[in-house]
Biopython code that builds the backbone (N, CA, C, O; Angstrom):
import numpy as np
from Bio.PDB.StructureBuilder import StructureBuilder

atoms = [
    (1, "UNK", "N", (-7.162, -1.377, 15.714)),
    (1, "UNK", "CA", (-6.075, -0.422, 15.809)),
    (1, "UNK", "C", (-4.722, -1.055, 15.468)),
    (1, "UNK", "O", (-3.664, -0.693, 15.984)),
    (2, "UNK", "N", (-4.833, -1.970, 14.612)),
    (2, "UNK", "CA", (-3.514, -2.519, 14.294)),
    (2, "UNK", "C", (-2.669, -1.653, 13.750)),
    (2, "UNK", "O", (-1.607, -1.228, 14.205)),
    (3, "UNK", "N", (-3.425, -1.323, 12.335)),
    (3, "UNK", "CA", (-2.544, -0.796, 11.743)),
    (3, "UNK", "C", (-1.588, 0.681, 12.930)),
    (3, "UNK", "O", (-0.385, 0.847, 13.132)),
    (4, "UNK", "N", (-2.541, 1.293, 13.337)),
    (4, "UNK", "CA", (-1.373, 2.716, 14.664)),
    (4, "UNK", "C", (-0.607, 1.487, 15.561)),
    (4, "UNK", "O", (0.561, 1.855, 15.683)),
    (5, "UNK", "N", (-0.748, 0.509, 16.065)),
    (5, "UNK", "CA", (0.064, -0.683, 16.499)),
    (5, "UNK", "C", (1.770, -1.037, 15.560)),
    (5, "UNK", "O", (2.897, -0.739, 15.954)),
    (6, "UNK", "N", (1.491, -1.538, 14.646)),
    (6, "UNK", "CA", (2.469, -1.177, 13.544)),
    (6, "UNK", "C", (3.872, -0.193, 13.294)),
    (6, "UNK", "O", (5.089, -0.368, 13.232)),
    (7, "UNK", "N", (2.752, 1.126, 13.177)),
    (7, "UNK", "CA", (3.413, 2.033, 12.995)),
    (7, "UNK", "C", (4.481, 2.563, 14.299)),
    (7, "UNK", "O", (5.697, 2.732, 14.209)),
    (8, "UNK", "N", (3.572, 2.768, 15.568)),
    (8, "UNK", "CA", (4.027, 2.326, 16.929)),
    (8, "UNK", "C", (5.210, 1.654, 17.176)),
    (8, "UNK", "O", (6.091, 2.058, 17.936)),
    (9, "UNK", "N", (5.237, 0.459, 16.430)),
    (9, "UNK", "CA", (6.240, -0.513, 16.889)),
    (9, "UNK", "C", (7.323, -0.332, 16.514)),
    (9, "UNK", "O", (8.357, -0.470, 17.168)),
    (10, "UNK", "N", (7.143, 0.205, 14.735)),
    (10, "UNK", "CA", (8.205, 0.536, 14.016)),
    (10, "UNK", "C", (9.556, 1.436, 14.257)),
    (10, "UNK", "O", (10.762, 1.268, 14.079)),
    (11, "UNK", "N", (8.382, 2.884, 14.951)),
    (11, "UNK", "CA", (8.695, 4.166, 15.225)),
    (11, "UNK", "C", (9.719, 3.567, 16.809)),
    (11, "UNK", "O", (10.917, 3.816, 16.946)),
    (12, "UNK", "N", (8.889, 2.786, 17.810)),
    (12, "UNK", "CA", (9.635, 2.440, 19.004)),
    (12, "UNK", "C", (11.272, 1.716, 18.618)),
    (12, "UNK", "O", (12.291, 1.899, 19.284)),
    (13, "UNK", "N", (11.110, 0.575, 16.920)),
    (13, "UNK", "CA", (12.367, 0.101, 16.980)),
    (13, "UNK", "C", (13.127, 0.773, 16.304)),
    (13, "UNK", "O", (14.111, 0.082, 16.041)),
    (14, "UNK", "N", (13.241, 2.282, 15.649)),
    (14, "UNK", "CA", (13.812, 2.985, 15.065)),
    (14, "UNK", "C", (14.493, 3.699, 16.509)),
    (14, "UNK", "O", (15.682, 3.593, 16.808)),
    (15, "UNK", "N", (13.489, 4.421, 17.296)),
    (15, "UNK", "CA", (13.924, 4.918, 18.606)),
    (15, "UNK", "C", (15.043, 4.472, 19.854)),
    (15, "UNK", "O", (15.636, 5.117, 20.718)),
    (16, "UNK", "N", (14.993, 2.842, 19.419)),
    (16, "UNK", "CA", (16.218, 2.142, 20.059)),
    (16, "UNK", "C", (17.119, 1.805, 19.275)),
    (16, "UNK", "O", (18.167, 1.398, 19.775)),
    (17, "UNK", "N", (17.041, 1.846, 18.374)),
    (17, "UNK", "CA", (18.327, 1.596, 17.279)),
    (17, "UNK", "C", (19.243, 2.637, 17.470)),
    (17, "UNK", "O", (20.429, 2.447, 17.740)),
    (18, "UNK", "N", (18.630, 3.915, 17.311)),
    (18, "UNK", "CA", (19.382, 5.196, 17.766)),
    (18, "UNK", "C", (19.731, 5.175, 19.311)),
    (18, "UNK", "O", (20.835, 5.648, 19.580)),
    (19, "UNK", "N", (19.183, 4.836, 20.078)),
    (19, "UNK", "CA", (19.708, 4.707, 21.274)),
    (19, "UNK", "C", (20.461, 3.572, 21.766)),
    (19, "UNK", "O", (21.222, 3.824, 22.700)),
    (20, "UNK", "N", (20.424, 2.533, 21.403)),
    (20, "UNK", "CA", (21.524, 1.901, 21.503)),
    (20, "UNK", "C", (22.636, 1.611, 21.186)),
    (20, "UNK", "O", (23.346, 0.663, 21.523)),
    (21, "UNK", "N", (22.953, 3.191, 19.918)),
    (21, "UNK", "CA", (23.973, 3.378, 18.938)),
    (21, "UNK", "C", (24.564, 4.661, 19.650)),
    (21, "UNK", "O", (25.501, 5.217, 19.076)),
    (22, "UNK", "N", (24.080, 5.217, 20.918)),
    (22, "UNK", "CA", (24.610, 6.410, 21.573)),
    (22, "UNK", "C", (24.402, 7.542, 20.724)),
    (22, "UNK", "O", (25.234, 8.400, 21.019)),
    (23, "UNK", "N", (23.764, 7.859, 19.935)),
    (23, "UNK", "CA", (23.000, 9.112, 19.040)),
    (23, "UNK", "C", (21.647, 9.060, 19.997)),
    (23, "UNK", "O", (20.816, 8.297, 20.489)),
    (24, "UNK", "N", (22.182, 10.889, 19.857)),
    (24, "UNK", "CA", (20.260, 11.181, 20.113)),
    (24, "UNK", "C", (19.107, 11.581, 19.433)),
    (24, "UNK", "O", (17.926, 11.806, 19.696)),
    (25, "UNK", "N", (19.973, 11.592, 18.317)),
    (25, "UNK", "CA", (19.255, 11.696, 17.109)),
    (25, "UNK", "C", (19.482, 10.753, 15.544)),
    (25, "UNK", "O", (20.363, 9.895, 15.520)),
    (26, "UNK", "N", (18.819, 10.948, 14.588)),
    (26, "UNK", "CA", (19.291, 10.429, 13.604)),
    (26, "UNK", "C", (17.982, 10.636, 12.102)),
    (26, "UNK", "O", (16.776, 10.884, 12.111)),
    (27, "UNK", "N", (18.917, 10.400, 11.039)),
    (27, "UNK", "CA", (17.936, 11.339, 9.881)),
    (27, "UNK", "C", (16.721, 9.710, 9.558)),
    (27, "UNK", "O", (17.363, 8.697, 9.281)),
    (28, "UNK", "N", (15.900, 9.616, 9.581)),
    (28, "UNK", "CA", (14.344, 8.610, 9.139)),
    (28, "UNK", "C", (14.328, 8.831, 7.860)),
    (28, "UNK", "O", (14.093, 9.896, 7.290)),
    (29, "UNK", "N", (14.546, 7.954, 7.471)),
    (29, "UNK", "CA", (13.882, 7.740, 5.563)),
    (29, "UNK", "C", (13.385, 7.242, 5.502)),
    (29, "UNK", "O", (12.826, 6.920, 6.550)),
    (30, "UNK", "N", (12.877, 6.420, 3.971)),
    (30, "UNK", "CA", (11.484, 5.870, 3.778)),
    (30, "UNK", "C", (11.731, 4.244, 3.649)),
    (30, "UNK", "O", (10.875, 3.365, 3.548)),
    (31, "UNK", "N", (13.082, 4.126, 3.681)),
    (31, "UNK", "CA", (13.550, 2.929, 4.031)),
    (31, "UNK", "C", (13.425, 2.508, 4.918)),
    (31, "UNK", "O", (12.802, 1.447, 4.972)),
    (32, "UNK", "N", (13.819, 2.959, 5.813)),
    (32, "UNK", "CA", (14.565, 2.595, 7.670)),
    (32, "UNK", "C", (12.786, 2.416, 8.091)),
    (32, "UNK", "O", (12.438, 1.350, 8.600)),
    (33, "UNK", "N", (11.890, 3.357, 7.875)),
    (33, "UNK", "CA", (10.383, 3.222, 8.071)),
    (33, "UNK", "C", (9.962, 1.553, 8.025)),
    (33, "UNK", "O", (9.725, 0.668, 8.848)),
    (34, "UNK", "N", (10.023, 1.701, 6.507)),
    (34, "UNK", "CA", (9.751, 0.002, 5.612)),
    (34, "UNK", "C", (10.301, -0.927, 6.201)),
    (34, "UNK", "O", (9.709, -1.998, 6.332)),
    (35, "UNK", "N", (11.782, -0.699, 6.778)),
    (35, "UNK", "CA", (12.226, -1.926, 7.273)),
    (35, "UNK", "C", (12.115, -2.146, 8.818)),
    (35, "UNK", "O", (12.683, -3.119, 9.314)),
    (36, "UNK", "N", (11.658, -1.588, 9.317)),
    (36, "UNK", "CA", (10.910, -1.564, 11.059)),
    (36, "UNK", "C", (9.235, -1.733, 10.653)),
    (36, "UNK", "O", (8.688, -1.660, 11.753)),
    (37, "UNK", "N", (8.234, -1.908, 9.689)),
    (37, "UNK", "CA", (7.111, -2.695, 9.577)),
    (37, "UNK", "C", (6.994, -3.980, 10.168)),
    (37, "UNK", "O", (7.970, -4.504, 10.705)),
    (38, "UNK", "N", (5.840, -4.557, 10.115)),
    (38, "UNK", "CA", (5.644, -5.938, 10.395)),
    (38, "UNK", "C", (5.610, -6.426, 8.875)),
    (38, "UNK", "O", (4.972, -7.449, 8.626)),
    (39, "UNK", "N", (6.109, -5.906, 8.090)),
    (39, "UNK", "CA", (5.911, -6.448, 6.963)),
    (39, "UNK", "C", (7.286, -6.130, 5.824)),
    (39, "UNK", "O", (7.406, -6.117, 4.599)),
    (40, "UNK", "N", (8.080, -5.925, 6.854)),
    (40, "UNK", "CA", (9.327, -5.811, 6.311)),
    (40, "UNK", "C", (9.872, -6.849, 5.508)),
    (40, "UNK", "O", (9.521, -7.959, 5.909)),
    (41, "UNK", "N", (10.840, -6.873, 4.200)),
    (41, "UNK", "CA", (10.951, -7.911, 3.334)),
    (41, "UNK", "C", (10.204, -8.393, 2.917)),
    (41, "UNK", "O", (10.630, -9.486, 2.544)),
    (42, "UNK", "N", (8.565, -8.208, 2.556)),
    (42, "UNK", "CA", (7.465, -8.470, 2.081)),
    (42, "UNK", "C", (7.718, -7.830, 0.607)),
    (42, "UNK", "O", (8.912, -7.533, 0.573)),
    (43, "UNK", "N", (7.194, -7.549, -0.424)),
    (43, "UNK", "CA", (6.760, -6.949, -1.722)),
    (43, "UNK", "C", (5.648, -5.768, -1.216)),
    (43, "UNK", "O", (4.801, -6.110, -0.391)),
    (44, "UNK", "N", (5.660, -4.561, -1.655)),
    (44, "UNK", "CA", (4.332, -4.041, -1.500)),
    (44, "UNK", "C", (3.118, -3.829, -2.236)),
    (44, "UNK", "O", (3.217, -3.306, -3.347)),
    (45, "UNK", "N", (1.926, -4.168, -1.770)),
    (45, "UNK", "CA", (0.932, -4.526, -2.526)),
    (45, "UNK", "C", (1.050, -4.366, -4.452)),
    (45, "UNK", "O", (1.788, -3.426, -4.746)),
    (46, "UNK", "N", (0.660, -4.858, -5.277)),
    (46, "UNK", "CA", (0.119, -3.852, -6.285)),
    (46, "UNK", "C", (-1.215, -3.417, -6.848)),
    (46, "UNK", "O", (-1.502, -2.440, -7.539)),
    (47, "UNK", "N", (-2.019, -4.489, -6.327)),
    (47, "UNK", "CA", (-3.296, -4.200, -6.106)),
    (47, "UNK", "C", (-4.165, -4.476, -4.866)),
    (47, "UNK", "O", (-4.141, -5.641, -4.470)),
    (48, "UNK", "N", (-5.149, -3.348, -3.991)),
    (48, "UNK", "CA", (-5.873, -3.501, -2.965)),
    (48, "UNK", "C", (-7.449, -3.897, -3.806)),
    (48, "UNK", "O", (-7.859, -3.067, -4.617)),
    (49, "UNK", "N", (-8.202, -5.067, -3.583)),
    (49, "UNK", "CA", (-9.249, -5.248, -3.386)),
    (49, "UNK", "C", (-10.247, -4.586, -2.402)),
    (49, "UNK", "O", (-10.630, -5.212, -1.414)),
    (50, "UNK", "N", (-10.572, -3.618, -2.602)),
    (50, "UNK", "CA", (-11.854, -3.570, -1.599)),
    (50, "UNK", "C", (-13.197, -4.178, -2.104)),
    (50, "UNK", "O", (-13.772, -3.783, -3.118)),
    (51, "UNK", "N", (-13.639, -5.182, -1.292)),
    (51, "UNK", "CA", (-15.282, -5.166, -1.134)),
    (51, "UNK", "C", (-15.922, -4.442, -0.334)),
    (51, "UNK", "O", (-15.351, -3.674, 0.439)),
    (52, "UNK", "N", (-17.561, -4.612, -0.415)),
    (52, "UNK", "CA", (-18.444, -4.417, -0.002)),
    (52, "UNK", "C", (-19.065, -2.852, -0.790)),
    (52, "UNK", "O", (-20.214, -2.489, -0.537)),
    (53, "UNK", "N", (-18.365, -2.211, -1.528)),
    (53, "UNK", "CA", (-18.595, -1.042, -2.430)),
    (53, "UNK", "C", (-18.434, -0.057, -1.107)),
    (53, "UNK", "O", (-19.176, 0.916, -0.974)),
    (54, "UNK", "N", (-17.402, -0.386, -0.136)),
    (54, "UNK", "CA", (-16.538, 0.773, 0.508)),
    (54, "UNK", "C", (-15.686, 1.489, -0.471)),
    (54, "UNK", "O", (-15.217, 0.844, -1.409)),
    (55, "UNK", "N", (-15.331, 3.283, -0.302)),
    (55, "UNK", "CA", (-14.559, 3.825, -1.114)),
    (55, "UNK", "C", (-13.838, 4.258, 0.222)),
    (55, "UNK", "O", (-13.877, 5.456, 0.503)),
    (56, "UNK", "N", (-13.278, 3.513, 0.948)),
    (56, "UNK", "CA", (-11.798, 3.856, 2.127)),
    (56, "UNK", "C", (-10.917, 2.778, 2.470)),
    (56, "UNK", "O", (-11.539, 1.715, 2.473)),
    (57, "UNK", "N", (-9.668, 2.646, 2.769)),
    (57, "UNK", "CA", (-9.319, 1.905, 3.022)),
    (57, "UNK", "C", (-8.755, 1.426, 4.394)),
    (57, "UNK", "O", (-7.779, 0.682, 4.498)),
    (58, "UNK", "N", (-9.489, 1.944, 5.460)),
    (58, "UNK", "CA", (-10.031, 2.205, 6.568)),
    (58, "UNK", "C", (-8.248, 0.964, 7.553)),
    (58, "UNK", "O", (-8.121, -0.085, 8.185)),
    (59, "UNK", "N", (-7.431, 2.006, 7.061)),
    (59, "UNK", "CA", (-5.884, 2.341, 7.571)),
    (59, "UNK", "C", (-5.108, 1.021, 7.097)),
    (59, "UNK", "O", (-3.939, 0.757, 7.377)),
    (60, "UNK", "N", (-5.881, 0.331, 6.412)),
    (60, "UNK", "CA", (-5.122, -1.057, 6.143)),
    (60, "UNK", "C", (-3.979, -0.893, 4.941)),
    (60, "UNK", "O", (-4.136, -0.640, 3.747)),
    (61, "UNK", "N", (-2.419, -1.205, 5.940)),
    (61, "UNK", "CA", (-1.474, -1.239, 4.724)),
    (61, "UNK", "C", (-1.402, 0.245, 4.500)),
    (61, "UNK", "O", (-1.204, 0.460, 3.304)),
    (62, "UNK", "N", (-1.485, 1.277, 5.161)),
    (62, "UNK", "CA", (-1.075, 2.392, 4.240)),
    (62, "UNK", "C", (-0.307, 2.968, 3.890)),
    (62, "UNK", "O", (-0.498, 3.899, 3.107)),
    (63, "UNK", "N", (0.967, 2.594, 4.383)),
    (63, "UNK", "CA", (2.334, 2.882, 3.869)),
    (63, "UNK", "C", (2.737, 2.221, 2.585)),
    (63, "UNK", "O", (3.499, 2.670, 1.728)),
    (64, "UNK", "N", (1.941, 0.799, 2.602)),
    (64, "UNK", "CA", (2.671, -0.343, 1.711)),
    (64, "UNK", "C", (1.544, 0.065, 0.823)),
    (64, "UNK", "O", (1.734, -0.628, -0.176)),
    (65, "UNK", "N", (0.564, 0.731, 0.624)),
    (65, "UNK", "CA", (-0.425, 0.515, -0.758)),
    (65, "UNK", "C", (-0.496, 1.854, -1.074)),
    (65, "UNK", "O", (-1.483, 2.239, -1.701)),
    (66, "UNK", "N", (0.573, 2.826, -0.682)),
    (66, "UNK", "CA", (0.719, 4.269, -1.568)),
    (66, "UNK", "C", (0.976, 4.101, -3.156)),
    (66, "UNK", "O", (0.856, 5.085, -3.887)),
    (67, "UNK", "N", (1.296, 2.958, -3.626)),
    (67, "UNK", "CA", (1.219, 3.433, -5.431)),
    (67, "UNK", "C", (0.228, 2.125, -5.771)),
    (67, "UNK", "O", (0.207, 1.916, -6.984)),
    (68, "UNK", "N", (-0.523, 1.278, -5.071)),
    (68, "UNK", "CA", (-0.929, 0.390, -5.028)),
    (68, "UNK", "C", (-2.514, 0.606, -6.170)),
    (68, "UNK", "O", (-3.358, 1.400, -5.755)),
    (69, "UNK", "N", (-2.665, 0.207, -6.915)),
    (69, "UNK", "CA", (-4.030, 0.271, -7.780)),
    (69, "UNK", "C", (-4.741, -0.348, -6.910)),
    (69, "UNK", "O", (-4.343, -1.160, -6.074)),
    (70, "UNK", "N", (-6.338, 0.212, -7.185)),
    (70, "UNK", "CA", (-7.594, 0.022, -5.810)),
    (70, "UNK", "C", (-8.461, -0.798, -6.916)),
    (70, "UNK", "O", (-8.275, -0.462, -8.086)),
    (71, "UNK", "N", (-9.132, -1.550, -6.729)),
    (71, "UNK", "CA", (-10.121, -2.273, -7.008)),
    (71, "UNK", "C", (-11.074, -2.390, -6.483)),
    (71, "UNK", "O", (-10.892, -3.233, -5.603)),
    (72, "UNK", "N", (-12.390, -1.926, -6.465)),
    (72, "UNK", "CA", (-13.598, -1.521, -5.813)),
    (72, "UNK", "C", (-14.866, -2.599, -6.563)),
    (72, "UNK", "O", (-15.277, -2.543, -7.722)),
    (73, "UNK", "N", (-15.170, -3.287, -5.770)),
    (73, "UNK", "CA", (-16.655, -4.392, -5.543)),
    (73, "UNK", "C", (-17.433, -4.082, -4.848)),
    (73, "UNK", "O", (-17.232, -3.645, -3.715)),
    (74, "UNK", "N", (-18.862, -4.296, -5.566)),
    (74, "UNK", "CA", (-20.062, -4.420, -4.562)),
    (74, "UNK", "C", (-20.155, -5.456, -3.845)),
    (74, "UNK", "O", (-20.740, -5.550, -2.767)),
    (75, "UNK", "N", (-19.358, -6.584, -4.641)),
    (75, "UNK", "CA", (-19.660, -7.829, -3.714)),
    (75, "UNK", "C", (-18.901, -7.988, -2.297)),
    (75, "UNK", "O", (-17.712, -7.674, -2.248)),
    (76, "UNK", "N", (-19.477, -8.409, -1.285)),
    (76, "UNK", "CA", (-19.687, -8.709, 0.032)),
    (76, "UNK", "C", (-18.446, -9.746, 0.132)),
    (76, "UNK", "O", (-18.388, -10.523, -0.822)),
    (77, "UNK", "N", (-17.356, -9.906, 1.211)),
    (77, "UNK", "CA", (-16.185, -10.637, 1.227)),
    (77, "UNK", "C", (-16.587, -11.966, 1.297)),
    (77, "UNK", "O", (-15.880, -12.818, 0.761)),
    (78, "UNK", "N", (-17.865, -12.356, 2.016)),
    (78, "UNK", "CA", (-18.210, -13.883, 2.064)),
    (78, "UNK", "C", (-18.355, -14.846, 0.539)),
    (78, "UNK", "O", (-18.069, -16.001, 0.223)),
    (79, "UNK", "N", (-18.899, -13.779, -0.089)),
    (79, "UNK", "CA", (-19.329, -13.721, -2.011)),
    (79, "UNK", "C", (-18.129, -13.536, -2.591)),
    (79, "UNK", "O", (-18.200, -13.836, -3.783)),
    (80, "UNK", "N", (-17.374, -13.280, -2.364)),
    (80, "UNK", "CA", (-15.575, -12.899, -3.292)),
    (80, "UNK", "C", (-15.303, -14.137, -3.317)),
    (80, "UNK", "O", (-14.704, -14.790, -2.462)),
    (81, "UNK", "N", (-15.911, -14.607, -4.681)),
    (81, "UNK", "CA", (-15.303, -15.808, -5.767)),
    (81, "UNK", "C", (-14.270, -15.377, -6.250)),
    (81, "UNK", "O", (-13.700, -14.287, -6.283)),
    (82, "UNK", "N", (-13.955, -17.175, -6.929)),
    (82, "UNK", "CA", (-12.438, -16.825, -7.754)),
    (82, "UNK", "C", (-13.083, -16.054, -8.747)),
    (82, "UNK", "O", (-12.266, -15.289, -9.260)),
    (83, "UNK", "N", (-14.383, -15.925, -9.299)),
    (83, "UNK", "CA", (-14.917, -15.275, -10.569)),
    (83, "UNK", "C", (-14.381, -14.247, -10.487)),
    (83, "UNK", "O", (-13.538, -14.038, -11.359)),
    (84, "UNK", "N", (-14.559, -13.365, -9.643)),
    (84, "UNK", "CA", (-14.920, -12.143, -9.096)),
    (84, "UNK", "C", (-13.092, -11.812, -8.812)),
    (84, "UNK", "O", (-12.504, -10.732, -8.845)),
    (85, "UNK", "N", (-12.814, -12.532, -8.670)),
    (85, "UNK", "CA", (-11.124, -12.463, -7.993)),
    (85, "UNK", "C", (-10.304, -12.209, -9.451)),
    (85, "UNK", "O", (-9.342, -11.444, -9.394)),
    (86, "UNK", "N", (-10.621, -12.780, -10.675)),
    (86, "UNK", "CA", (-10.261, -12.630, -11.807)),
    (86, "UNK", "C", (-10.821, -11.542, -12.668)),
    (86, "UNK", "O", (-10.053, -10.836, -13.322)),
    (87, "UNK", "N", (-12.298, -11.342, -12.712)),
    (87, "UNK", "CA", (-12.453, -9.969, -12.833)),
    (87, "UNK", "C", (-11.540, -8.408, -12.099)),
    (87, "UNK", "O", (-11.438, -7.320, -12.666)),
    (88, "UNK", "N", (-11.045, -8.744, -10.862)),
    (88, "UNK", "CA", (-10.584, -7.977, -10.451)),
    (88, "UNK", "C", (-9.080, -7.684, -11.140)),
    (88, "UNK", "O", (-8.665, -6.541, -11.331)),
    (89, "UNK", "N", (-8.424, -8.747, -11.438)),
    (89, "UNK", "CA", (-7.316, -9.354, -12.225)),
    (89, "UNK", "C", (-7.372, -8.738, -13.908)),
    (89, "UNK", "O", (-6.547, -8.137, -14.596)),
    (90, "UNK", "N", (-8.660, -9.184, -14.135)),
    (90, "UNK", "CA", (-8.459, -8.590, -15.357)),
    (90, "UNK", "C", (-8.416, -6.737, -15.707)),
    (90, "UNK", "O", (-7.937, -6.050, -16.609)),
    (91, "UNK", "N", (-9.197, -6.459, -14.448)),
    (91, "UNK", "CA", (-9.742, -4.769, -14.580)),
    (91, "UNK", "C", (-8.062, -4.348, -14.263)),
    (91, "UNK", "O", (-7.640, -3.240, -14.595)),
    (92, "UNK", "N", (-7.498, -5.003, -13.830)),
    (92, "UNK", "CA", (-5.961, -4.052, -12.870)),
    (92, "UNK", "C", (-4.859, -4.665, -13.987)),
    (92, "UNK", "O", (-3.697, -4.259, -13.958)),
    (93, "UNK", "N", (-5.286, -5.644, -14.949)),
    (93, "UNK", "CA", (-4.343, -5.531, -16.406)),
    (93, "UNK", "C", (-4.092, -4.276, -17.549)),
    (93, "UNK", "O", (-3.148, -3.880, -18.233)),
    (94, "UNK", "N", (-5.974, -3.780, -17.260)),
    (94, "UNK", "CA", (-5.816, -2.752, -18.171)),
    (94, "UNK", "C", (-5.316, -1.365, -17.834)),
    (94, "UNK", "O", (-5.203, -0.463, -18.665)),
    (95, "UNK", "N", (-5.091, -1.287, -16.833)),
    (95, "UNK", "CA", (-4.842, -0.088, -16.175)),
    (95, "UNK", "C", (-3.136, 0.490, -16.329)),
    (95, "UNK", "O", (-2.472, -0.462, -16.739)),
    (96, "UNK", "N", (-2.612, 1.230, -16.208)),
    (96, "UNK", "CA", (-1.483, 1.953, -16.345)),
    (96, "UNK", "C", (-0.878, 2.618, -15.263)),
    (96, "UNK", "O", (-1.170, 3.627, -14.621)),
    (97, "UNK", "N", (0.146, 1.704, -15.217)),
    (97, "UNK", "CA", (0.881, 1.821, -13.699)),
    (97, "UNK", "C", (1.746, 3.164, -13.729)),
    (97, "UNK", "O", (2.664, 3.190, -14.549)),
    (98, "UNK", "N", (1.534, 4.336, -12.878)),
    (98, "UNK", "CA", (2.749, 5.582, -12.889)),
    (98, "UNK", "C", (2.938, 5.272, -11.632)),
    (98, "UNK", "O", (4.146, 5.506, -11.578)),
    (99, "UNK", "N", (2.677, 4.949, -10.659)),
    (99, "UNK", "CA", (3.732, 4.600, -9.702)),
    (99, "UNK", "C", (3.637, 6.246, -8.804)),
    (99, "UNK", "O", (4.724, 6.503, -8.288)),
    (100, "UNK", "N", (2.591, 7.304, -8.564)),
    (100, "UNK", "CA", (2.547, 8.362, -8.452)),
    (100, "UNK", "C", (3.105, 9.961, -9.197)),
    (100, "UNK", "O", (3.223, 11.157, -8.932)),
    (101, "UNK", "N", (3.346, 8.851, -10.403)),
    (101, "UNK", "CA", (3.851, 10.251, -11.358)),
    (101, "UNK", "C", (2.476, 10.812, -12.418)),
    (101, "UNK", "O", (1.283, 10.723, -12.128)),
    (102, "UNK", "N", (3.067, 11.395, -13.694)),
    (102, "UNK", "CA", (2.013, 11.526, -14.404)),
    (102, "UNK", "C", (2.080, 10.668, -15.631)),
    (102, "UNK", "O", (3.090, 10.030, -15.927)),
    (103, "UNK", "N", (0.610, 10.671, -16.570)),
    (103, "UNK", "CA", (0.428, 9.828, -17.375)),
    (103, "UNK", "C", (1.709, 10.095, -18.487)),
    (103, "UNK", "O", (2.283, 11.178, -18.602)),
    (104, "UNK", "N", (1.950, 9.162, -19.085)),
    (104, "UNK", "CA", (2.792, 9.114, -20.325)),
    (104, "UNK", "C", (2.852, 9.809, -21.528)),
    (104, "UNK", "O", (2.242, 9.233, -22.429)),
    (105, "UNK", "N", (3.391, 10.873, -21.848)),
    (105, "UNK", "CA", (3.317, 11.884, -23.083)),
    (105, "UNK", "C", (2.591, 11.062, -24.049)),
    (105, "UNK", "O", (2.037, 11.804, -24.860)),
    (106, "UNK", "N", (2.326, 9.571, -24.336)),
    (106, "UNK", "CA", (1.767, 8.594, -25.140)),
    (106, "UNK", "C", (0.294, 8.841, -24.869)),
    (106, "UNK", "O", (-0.468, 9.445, -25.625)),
    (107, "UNK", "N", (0.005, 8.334, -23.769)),
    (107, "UNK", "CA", (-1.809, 8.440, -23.311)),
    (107, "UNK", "C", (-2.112, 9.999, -23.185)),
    (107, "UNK", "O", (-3.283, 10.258, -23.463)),
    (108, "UNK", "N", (-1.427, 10.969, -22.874)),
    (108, "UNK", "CA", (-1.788, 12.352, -22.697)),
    (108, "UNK", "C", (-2.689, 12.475, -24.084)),
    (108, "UNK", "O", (-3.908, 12.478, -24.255)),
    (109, "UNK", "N", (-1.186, 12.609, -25.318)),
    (109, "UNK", "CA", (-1.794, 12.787, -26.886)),
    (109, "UNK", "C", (-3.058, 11.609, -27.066)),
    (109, "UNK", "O", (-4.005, 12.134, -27.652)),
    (110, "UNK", "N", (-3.256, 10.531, -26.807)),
    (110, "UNK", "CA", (-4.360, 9.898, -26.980)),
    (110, "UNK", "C", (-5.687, 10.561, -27.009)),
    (110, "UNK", "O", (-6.477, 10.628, -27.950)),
    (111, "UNK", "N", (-5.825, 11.211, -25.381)),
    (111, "UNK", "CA", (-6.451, 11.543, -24.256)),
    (111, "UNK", "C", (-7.314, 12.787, -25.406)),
    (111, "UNK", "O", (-8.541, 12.893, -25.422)),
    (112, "UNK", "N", (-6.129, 13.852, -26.530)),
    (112, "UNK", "CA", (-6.884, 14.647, -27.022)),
    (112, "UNK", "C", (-7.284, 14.486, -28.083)),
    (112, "UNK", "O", (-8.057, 15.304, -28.582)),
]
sb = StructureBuilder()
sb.init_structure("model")
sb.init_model(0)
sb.init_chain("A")
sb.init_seg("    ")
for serial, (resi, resn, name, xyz) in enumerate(atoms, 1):
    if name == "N":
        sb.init_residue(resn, " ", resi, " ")
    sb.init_atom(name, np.array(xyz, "f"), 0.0, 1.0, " ", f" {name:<3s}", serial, name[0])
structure = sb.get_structure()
């Protein structure tokens, strides 16, 4: 339950920031969120590895791996070679980063 731990903590030091500023309220953005993480001033992911040929990412990072490209293995985490670590490397070169937008008027016309 880390990751609801996290979020918890974040939400509690946003809650005293405002209260120790004498507001009883105050507007939350997606900043003020990010920067009450345990992972604040970090980079956020750009690629998640999953092994084991799970398709969830069973709550890990999920704020920080919303535009994050997924990489999906059968292989087992004990078995995650550097081989396997560079295959993953190479598959997330070819790919095309939108960042949650849509594909590029370029790849669309490809596409037909």
């Amino acid at each position: 339950m880390a990751a609801e731990r996290n979020w918890v903590d974040a939400f509690n030091a946003i809650l005293d920031r405002v209260r120790n500023n004498g507001a009883t309220h105050a507007p939350v953005d997606e900043k003020m969120i990010s920067d009450n993480l345990y992972t604040s001033g970090l980079p956020d992911p750009d690629l998640l590895i999953r092994t084991s040929g799970e398709m969830r990412v069973s709550n890990f990072l999920l704020w920080q791996i919303a535009y994050a490209e997924i990489y999906v293995t059968e292989t087992l985490w004990p078995d995650f070679s550097r081989v396997r670590l560079l295959e993953a490397l190479v598959e997330f070169q070819k790919r095309e980063r939108r960042y949650g937008g849509l594909a590029s008027d370029d790849s669309e016309e490809d596409a037909t």
